[in-house]
N, C-alpha and C positions, 0 to 999 in steps of 0.2 A: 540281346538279340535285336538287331534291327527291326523295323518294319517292316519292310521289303523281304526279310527273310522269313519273318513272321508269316506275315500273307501271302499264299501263293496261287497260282493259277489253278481253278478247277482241273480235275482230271478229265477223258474223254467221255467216261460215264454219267460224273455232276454234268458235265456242258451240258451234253443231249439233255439229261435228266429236266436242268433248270431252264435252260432255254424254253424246250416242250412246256413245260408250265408257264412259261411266262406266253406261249404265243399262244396255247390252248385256252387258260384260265385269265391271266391278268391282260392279257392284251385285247381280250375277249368280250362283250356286253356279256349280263348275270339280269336272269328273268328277275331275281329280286334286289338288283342294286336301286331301284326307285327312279332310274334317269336312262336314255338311254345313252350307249356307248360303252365302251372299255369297262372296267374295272377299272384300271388304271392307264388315265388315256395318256402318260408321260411316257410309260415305256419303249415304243413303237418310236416316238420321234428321237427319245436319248438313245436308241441302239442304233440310229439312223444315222445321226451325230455321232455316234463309236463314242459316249461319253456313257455307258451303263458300262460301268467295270463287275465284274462274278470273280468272286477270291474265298482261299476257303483258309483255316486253320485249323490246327488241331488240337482239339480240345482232351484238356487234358482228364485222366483217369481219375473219378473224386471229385470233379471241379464241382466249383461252385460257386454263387451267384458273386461273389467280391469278383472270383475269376472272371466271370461274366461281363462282367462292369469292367474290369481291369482289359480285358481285350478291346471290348466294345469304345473305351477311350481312346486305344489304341487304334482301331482300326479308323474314329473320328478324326484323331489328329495327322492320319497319313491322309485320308479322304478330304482335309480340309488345306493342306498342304498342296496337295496335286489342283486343287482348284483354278490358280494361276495360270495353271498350265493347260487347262482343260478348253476345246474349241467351241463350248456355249457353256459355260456355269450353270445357268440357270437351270440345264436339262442334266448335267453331273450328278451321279447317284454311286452307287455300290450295293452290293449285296454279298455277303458272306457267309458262306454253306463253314460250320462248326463240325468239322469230321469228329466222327465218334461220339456223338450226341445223340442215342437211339431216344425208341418211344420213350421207355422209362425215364432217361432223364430230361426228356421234352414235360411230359407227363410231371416228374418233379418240381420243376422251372414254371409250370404254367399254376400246381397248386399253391407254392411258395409266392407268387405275385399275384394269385387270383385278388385278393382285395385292396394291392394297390390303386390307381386312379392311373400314376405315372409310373415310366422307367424308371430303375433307380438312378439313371445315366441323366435325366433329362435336365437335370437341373442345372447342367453346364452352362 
């Protein structure tokens, strides 16, 4: 399966869904981020640029962390691909909503990496 077919464009539910979080919470100053401004002051200028891509996939039933990592490469090397193409790199992001990834296996994913340091992905 391609990439492209791989990742596909949020539904109208995630849009609202993630957009609303990014403009309520990440777009937003946090009384304890320590500075003021944003949370994340990239966001607002990359979606201004149309360079904040939202793609979701679907994760499969059972997955796990190899899965994880094995997407997560996948969705790197489309994201690093598109670069080229993108009308400010430097503000180029992505974000990818994992369909079918409830609590419990957020819950599972976050015990299984709690004593890492790093992604298992970062070492790219």
């Amino acid at each position: 399966m391609t990439a492209e077919a791989l990742f596909r464009p949020l539904s109208a539910g995630q849009q609202r869904r993630l957009t609303g979080w990014l403009a309520d919470y990440v777009s937003a100053p946090h009384p304890e981020l320590g500075r003021p401004g944003a949370v994340c002051p990239f966001v607002r200028p990359a979606q201004r640029a149309e360079c904040l891509e939202l793609v979701r996939v679907r994760w499969p039933r059972g997955g796990s962390a190899a899965e994880l990592e094995r997407l997560t490469h996948r969705l790197m090397d489309r994201f690093e691909a598109g670069l080229a193409h993108s009308p400010n790199p430097s503000l180029a992001s992505v974000i990818c909503v994992f369909d079918g990834r409830g609590p419990r296996s957020t819950a599972w994913w976050t015990r299984r990496t709690a004593g890492s340091r790093t992604p298992p992905w970062s070492g790219r």
